[in-house]
PyMOL Python script that loads the backbone (N, CA, C, O; Angstrom):
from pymol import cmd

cmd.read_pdbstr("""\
ATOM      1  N   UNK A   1      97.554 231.992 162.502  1.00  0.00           N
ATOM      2  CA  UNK A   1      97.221 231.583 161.160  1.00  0.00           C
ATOM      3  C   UNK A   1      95.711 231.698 160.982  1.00  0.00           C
ATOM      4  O   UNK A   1      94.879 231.255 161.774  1.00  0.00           O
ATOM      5  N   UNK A   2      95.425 232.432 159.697  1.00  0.00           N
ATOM      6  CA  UNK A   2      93.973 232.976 159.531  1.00  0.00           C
ATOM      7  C   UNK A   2      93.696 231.767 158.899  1.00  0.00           C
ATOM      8  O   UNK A   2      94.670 231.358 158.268  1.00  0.00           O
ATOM      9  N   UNK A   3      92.469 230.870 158.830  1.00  0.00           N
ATOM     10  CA  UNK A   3      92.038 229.765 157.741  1.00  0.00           C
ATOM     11  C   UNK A   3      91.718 230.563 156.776  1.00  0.00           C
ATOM     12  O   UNK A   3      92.412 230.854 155.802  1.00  0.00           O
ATOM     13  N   UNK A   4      90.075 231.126 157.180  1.00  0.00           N
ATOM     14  CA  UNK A   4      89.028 231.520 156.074  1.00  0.00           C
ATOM     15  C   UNK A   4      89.108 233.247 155.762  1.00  0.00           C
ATOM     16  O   UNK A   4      88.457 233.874 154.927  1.00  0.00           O
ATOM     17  N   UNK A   5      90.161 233.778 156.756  1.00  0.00           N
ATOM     18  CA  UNK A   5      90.205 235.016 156.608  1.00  0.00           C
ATOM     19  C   UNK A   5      88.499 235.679 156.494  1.00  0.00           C
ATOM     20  O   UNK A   5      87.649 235.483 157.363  1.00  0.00           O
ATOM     21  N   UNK A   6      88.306 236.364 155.406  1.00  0.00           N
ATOM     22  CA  UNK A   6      86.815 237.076 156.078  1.00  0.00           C
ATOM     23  C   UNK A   6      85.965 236.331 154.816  1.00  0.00           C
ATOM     24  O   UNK A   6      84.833 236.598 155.221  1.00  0.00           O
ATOM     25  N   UNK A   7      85.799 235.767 153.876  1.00  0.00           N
ATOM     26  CA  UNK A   7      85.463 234.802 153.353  1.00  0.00           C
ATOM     27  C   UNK A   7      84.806 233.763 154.146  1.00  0.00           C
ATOM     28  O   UNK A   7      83.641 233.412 153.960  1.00  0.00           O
ATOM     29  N   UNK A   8      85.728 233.195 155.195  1.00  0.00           N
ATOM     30  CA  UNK A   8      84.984 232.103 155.469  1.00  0.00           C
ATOM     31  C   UNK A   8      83.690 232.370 156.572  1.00  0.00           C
ATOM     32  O   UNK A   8      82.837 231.509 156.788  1.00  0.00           O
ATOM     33  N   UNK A   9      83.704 233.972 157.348  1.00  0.00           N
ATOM     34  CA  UNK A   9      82.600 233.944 158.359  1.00  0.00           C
ATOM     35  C   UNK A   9      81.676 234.618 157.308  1.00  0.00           C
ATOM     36  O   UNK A   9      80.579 234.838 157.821  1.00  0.00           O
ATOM     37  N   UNK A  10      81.769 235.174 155.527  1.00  0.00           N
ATOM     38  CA  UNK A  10      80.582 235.300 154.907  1.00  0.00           C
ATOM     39  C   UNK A  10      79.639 234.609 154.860  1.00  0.00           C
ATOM     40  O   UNK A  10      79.890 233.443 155.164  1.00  0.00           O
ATOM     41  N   UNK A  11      78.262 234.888 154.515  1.00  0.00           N
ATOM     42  CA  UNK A  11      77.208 234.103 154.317  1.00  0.00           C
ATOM     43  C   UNK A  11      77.260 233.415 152.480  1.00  0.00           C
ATOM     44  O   UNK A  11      76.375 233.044 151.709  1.00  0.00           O
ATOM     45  N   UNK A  12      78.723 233.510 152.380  1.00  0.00           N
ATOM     46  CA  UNK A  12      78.972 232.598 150.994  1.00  0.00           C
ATOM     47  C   UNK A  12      79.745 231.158 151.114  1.00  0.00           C
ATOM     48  O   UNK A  12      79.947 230.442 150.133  1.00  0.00           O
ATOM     49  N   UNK A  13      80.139 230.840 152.413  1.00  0.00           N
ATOM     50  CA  UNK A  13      80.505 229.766 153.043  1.00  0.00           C
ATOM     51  C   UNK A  13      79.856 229.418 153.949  1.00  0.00           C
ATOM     52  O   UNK A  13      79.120 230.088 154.673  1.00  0.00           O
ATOM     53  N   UNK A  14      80.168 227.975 153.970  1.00  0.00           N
ATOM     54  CA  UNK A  14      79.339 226.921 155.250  1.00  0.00           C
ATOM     55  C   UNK A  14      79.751 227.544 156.825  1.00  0.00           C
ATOM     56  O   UNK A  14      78.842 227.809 157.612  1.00  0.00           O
ATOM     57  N   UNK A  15      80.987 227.722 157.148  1.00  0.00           N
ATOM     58  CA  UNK A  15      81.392 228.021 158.454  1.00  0.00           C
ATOM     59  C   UNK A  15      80.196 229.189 158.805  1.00  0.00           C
ATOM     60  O   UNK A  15      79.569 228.882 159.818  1.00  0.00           O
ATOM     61  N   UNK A  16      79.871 230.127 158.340  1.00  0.00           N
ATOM     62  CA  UNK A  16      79.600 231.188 158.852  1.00  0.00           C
ATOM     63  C   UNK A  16      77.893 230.771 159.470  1.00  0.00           C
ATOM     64  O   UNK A  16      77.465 231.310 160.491  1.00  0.00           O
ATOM     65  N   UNK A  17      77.203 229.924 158.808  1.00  0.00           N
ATOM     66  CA  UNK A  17      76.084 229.031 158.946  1.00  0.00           C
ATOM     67  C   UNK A  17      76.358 228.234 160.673  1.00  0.00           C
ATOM     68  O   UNK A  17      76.030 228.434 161.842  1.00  0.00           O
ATOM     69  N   UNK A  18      77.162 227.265 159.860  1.00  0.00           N
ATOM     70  CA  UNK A  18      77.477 226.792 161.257  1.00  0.00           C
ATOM     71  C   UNK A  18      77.771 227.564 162.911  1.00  0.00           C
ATOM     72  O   UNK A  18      77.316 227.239 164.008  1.00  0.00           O
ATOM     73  N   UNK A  19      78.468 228.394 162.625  1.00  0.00           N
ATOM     74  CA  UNK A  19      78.743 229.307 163.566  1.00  0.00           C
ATOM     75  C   UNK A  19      77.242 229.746 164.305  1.00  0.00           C
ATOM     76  O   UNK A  19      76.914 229.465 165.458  1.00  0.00           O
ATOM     77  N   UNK A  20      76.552 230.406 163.441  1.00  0.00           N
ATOM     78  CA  UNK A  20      75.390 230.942 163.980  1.00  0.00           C
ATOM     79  C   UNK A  20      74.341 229.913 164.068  1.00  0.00           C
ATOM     80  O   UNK A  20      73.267 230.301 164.526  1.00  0.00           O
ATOM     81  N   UNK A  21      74.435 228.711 163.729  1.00  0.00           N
ATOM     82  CA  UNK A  21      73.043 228.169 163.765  1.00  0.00           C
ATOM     83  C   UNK A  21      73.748 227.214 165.077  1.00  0.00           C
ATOM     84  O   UNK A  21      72.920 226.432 165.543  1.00  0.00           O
ATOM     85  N   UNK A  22      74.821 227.161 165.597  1.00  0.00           N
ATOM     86  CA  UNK A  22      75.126 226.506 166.944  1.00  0.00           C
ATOM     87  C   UNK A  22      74.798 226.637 167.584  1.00  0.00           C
ATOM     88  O   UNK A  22      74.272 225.617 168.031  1.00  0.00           O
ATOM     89  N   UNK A  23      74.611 228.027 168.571  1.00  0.00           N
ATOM     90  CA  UNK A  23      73.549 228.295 169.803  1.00  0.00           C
ATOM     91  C   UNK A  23      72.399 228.117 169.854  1.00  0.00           C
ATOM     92  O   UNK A  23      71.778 227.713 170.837  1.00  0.00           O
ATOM     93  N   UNK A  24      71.858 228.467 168.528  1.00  0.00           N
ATOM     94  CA  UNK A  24      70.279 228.115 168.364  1.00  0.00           C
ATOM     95  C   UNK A  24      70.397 226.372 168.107  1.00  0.00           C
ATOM     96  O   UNK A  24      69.269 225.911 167.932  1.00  0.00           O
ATOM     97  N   UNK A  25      70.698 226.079 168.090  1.00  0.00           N
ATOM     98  CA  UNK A  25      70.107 224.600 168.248  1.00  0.00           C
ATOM     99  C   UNK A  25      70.594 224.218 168.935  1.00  0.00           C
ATOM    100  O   UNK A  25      70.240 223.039 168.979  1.00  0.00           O
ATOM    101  N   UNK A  26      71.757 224.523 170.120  1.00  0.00           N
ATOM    102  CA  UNK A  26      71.525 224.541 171.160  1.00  0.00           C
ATOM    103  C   UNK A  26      70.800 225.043 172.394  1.00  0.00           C
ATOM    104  O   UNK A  26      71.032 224.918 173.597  1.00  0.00           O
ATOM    105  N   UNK A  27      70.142 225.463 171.918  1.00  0.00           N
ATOM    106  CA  UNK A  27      68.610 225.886 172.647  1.00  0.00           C
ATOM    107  C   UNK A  27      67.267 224.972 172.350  1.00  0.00           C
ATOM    108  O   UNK A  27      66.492 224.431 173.139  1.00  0.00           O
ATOM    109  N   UNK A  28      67.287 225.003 171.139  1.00  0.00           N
ATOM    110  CA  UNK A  28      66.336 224.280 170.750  1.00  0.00           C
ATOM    111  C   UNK A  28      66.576 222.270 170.801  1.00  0.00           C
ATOM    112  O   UNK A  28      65.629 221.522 170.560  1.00  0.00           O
ATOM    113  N   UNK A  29      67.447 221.947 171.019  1.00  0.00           N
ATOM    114  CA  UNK A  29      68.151 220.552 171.206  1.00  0.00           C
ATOM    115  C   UNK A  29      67.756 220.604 172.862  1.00  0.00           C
ATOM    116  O   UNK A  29      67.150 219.712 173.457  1.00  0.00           O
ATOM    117  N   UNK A  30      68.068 221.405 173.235  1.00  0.00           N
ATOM    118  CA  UNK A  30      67.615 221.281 175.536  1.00  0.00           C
ATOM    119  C   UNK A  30      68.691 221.558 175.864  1.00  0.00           C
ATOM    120  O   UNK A  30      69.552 221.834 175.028  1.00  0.00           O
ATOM    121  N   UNK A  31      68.924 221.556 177.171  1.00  0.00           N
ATOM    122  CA  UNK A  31      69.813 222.219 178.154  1.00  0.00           C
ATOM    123  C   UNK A  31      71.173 220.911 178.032  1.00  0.00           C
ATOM    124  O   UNK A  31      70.922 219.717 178.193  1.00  0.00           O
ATOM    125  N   UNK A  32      72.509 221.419 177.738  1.00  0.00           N
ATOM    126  CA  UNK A  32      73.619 220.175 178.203  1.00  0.00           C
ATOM    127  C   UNK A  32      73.255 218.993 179.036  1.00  0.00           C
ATOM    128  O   UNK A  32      73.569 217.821 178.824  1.00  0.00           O
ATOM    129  N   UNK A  33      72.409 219.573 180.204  1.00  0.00           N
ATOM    130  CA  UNK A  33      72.488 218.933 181.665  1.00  0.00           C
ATOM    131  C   UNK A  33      72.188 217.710 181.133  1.00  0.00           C
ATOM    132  O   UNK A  33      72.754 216.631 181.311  1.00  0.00           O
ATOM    133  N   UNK A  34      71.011 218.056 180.302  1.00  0.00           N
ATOM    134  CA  UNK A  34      69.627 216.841 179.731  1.00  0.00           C
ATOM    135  C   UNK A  34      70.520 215.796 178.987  1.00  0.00           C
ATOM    136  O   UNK A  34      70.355 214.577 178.945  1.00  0.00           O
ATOM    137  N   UNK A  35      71.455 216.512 178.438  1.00  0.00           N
ATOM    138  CA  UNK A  35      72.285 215.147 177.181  1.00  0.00           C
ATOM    139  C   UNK A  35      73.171 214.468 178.477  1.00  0.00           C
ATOM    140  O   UNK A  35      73.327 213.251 178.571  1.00  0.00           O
ATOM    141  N   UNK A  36      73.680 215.362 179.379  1.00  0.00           N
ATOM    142  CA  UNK A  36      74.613 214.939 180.356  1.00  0.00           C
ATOM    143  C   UNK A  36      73.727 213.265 181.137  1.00  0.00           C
ATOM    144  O   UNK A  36      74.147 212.124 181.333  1.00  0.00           O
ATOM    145  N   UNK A  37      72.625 213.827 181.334  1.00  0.00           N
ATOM    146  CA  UNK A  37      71.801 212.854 182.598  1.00  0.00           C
ATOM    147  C   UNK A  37      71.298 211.154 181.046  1.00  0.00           C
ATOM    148  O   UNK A  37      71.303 209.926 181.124  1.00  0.00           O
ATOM    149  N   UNK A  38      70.945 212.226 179.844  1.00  0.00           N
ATOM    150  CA  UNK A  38      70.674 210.563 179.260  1.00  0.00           C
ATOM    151  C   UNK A  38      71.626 210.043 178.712  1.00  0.00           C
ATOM    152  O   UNK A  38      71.507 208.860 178.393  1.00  0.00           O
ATOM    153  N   UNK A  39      73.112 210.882 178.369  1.00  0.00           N
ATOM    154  CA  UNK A  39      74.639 209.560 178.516  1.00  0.00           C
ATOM    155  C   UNK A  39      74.816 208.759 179.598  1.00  0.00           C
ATOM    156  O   UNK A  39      75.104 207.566 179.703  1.00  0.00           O
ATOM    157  N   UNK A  40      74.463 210.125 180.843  1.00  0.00           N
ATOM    158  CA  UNK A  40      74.868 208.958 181.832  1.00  0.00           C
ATOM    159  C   UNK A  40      73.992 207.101 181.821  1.00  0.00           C
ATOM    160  O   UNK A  40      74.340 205.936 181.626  1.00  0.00           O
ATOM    161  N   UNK A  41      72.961 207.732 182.103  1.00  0.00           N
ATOM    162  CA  UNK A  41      72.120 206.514 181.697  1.00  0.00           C
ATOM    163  C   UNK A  41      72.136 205.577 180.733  1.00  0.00           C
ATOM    164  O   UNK A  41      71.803 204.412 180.950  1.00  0.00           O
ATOM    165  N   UNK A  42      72.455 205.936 179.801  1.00  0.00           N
ATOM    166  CA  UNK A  42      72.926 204.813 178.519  1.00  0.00           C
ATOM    167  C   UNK A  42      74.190 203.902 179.349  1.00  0.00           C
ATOM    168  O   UNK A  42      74.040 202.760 179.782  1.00  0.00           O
ATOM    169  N   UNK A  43      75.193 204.558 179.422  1.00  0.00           N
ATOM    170  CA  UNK A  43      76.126 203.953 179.737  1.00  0.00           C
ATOM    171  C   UNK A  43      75.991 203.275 180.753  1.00  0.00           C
ATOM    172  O   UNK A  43      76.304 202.091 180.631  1.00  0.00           O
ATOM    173  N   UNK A  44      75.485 203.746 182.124  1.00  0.00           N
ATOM    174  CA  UNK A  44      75.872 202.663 183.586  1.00  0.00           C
ATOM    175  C   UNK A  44      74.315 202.009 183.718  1.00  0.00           C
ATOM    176  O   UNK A  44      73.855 201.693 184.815  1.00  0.00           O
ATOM    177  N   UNK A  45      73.452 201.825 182.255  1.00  0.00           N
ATOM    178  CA  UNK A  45      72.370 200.942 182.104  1.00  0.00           C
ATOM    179  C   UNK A  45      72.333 199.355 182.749  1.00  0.00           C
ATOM    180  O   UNK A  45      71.412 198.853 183.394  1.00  0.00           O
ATOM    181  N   UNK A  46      73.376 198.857 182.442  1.00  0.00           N
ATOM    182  CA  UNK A  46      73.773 197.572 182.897  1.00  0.00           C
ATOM    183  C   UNK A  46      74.725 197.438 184.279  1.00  0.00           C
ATOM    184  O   UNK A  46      75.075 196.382 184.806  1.00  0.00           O
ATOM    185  N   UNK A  47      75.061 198.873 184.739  1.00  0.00           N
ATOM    186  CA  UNK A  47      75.676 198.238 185.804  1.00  0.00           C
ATOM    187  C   UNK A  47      75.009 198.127 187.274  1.00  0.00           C
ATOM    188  O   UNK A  47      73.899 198.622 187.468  1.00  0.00           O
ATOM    189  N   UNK A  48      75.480 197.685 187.963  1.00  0.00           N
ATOM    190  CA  UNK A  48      74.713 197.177 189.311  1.00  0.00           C
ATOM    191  C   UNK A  48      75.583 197.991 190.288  1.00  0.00           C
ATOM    192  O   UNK A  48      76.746 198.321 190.053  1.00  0.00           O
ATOM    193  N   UNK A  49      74.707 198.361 191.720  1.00  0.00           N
ATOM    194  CA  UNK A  49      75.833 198.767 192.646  1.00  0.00           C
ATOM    195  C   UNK A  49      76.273 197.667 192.958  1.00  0.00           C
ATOM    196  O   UNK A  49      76.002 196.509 192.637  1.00  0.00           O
ATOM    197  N   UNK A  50      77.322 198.368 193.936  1.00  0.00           N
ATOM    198  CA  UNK A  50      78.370 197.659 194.603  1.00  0.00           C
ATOM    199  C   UNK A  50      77.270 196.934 195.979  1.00  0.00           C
ATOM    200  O   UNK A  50      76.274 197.521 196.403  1.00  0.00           O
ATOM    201  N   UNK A  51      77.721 195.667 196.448  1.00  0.00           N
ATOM    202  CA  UNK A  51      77.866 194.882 197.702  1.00  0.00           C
ATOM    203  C   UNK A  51      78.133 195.741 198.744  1.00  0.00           C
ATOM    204  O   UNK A  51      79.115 196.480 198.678  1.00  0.00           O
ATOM    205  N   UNK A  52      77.154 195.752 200.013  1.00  0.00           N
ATOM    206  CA  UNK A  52      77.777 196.655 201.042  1.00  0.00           C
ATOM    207  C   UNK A  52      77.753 197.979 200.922  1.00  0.00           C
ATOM    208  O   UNK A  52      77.223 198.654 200.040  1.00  0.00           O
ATOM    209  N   UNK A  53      78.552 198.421 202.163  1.00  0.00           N
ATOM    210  CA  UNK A  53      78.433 199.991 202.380  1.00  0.00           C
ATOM    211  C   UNK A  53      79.351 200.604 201.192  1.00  0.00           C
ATOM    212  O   UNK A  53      78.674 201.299 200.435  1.00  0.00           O
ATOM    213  N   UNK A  54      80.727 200.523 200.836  1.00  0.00           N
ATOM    214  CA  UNK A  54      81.641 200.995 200.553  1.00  0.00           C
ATOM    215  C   UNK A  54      81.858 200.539 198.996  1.00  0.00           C
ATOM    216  O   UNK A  54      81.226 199.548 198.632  1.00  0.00           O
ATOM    217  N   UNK A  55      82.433 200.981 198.361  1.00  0.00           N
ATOM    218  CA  UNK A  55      82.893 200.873 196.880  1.00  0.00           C
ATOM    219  C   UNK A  55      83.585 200.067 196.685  1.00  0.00           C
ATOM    220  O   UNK A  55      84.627 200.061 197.339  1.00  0.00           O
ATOM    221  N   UNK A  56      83.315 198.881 195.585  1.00  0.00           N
ATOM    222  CA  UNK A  56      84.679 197.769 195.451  1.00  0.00           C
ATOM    223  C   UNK A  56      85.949 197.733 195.917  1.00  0.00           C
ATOM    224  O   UNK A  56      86.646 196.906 196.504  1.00  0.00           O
ATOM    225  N   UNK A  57      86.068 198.768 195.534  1.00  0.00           N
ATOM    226  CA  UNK A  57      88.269 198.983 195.362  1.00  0.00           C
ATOM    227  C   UNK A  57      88.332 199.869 196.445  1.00  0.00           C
ATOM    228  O   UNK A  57      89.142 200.767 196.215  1.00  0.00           O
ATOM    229  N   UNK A  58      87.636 199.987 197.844  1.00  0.00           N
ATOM    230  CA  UNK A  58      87.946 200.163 198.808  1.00  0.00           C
ATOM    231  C   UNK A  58      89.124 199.664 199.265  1.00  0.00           C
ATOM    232  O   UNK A  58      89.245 198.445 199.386  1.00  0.00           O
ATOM    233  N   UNK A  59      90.013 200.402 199.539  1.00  0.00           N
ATOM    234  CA  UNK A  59      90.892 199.312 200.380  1.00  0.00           C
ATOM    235  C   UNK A  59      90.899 198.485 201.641  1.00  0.00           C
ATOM    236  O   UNK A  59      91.215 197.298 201.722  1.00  0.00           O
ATOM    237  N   UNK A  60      90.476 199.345 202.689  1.00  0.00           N
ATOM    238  CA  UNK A  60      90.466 198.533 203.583  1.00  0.00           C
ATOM    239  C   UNK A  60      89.292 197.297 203.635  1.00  0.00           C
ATOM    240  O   UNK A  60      89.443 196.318 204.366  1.00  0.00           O
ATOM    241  N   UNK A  61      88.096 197.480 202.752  1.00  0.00           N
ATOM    242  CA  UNK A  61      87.483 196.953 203.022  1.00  0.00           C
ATOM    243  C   UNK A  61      88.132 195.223 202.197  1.00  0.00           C
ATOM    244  O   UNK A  61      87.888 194.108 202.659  1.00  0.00           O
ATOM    245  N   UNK A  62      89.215 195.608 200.540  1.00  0.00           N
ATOM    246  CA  UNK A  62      89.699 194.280 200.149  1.00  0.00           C
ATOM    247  C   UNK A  62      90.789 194.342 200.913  1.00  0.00           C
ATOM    248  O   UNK A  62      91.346 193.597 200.108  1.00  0.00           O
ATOM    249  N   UNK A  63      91.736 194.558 201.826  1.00  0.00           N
ATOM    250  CA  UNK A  63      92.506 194.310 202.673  1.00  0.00           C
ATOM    251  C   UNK A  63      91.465 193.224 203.582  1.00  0.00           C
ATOM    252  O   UNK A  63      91.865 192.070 203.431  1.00  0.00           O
ATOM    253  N   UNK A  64      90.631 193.281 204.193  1.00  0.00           N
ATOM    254  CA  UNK A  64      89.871 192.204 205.257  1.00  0.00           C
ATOM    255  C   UNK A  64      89.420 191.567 204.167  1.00  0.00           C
ATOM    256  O   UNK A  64      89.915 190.571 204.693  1.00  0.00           O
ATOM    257  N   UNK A  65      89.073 191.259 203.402  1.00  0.00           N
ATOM    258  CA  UNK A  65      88.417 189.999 202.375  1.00  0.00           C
ATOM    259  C   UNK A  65      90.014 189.356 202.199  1.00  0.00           C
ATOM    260  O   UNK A  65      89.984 188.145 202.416  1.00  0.00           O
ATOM    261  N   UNK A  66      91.390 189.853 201.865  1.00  0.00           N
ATOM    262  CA  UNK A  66      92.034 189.094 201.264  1.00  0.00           C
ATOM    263  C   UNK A  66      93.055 188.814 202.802  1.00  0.00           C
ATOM    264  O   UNK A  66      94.182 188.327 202.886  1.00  0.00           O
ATOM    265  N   UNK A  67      92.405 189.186 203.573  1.00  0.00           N
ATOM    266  CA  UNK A  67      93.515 188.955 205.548  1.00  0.00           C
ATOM    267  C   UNK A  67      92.871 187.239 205.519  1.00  0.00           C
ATOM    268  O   UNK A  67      93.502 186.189 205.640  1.00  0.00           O
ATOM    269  N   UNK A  68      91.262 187.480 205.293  1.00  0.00           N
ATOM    270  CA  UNK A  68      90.143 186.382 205.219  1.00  0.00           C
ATOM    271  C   UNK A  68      90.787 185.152 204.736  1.00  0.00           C
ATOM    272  O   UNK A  68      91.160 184.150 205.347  1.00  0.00           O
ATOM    273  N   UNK A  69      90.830 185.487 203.424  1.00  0.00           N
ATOM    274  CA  UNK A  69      90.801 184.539 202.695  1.00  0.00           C
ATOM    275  C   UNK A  69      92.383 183.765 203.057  1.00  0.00           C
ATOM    276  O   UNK A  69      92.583 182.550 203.048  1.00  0.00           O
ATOM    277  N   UNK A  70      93.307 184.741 203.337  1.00  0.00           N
ATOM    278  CA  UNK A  70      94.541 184.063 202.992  1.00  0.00           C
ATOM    279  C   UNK A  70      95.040 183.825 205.011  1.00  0.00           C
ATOM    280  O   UNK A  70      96.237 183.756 205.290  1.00  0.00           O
ATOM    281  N   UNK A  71      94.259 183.759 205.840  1.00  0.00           N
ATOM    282  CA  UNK A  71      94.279 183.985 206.856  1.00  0.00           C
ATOM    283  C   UNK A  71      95.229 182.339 207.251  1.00  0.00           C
ATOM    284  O   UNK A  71      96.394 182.441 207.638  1.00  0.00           O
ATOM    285  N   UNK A  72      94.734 181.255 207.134  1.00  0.00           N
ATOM    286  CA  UNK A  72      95.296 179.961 207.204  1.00  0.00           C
ATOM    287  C   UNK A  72      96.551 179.752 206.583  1.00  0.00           C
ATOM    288  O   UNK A  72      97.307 178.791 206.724  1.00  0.00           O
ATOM    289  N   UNK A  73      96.662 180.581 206.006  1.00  0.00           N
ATOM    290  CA  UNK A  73      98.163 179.853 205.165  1.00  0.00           C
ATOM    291  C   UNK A  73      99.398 181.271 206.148  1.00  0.00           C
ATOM    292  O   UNK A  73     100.351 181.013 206.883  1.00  0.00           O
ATOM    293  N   UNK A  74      98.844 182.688 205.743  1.00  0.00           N
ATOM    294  CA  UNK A  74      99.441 183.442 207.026  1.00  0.00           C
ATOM    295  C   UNK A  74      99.620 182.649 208.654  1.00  0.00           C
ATOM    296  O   UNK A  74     100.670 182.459 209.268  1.00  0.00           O
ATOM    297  N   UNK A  75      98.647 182.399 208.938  1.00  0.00           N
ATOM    298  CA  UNK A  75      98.788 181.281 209.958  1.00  0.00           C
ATOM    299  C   UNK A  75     100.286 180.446 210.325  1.00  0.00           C
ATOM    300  O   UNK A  75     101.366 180.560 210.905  1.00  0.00           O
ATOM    301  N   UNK A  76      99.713 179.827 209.771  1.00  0.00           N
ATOM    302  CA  UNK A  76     100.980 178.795 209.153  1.00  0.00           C
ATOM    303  C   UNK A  76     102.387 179.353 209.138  1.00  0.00           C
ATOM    304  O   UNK A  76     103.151 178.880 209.979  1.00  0.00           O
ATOM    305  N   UNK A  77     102.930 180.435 208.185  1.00  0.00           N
ATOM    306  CA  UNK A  77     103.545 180.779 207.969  1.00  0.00           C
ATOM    307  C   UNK A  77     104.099 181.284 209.070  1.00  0.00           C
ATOM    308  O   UNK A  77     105.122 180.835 209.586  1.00  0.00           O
ATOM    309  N   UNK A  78     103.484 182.191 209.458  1.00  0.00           N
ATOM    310  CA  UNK A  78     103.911 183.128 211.154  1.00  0.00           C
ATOM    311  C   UNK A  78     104.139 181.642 212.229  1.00  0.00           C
ATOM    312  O   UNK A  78     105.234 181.647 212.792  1.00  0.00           O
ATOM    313  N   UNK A  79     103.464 180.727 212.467  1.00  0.00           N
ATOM    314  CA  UNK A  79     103.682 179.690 213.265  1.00  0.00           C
ATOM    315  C   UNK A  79     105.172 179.092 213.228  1.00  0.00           C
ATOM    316  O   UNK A  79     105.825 179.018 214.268  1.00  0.00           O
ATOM    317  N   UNK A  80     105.677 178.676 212.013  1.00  0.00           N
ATOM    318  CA  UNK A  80     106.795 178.256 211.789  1.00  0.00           C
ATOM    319  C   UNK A  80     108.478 179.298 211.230  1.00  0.00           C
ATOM    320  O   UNK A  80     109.505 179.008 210.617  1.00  0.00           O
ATOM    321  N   UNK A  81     107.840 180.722 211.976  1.00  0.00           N
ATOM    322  CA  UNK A  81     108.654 181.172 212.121  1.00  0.00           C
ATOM    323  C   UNK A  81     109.719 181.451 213.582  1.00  0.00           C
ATOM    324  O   UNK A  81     110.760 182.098 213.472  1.00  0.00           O
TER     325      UNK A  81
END
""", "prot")
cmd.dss("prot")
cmd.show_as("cartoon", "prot")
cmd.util.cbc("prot")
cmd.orient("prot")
């Protein structure tokens, strides 16, 4: 399905503008990378690393925090079996 057929890439419609003035101001706007590196930054502005060597949602590492924590009542449990 044609939209603008050859009408719309004339220089008597907006598309045909748009079309060509995209690369050039993407040149003149800077390289992707540059928008890439100051989203990133906006966004993980507020966040903090992680505790330790390893990444939160490590597993093994919350497998030993929650062996830890729940270690006494496992205890228990295994004892009176």
């Amino acid at each position: 399905m044609v939209l603008h057929v050859a009408l719309g890439v004339s220089n008597e419609m907006p598309l045909a503008s748009v079309l060509l003035a995209g690369p050039v101001m993407g040149l003149a706007d800077g390289p992707t990378e540059v928008h890439k590196v100051t989203v990133a930054r906006q966004v993980l502005r507020d966040r903090r690393p992680a505790e330790g060597e390893w990444p939160s949602q490590h597993i093994p590492t919350r497998l030993a925090e929650v062996r830890a924590t729940y270690a006494e009542i496992l205890e228990h449990e295994v004892g009176n079996s």
